[in-house]
C-alpha positions in Angstrom: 18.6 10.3 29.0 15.5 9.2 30.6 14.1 5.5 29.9 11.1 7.1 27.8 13.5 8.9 25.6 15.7 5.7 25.6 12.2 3.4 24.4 11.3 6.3 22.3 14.8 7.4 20.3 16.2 3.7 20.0 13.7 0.7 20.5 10.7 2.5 18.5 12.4 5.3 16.5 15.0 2.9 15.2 13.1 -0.4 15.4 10.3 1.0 13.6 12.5 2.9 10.4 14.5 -0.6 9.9 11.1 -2.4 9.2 9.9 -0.1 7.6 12.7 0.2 5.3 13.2 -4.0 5.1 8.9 -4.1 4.5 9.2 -1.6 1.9 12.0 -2.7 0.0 10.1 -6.1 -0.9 8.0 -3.9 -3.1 7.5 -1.6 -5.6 7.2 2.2 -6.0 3.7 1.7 -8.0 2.8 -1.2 -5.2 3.4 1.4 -2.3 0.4 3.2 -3.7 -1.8 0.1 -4.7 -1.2 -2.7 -2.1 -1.1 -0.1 1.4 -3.3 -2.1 3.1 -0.9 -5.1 2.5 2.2 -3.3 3.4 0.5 -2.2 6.7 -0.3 -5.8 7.6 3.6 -6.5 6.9 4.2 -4.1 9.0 2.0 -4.9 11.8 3.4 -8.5 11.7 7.0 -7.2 12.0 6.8 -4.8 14.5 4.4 -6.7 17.0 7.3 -9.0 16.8 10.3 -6.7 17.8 8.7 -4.6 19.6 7.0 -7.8 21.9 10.4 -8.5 23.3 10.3 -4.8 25.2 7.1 -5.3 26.4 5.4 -2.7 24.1 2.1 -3.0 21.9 1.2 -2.1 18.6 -2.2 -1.2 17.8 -2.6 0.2 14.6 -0.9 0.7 11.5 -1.6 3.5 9.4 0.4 4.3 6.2 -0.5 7.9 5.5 2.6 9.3 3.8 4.8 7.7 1.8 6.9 10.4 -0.1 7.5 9.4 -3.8 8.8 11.6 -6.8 5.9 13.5 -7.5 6.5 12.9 -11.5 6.2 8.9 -10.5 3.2 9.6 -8.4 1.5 11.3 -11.5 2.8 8.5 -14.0 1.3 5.8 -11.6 -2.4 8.0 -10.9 -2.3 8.4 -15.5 -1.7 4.3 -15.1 -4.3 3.7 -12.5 -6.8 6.0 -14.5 -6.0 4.3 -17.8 -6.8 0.9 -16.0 -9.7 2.2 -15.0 -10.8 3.1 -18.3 -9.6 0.3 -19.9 -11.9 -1.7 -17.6 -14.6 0.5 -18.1 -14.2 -0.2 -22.0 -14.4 -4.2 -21.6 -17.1 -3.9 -19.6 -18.9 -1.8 -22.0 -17.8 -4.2 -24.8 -19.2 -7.0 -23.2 -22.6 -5.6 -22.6 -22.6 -4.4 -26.5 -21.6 -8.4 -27.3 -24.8 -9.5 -25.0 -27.3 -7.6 -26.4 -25.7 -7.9 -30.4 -26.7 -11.6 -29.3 -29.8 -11.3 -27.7 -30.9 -9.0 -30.5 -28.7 -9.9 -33.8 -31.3 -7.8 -36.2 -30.6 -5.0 -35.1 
């Protein structure tokens, strides 16, 4: 085996799937979706730290595919749109409540 197939299969391969798996068990199926940009910064923390020991850089972190159960991944988008509604909703409500009191005639 050559030295880049050695760095490749077991420092990065390896290193790389145990953080992952450690970073990703602190949270939950939902939060993989919603807090990415947090998990990648977990990430980057974790593996700028093992992998500084070998002498090797990381220099991005992107999270592009994180395979969940596609009936979870549906439940969690119909939760996510129903926050967004409900948000929409208050925000309507609490224009309605300023101009019932800038205008109470009416």
């Amino acid at each position: 085996m050559k030295n880049k197939d050695i760095i490749k299969k077991i420092i990065i391969n390896l290193g790389t799937e145990e953080i992952l798996k450690s970073v990703l068990a602190q949270y939950t199926a939902e939060e993989t979706i919603t807090r990415r940009g947090d998990i990648e910064t977990t990430l980057d923390k974790f593996l700028i730290k093992r992998l500084e020991k070998y002498n090797l850089a990381v220099d991005y972190i992107d999270l592009v595919h994180i395979r969940l159960f596609d009936s979870f991944r549906e439940a969690v988008e119909v939760k996510l749109a129903e926050s967004v509604a409900l948000r929409a909703a208050k925000q309507a409500k609490v224009i309605w409540l300023k101009k019932l009191h800038k205008y109470p005639n009416r």
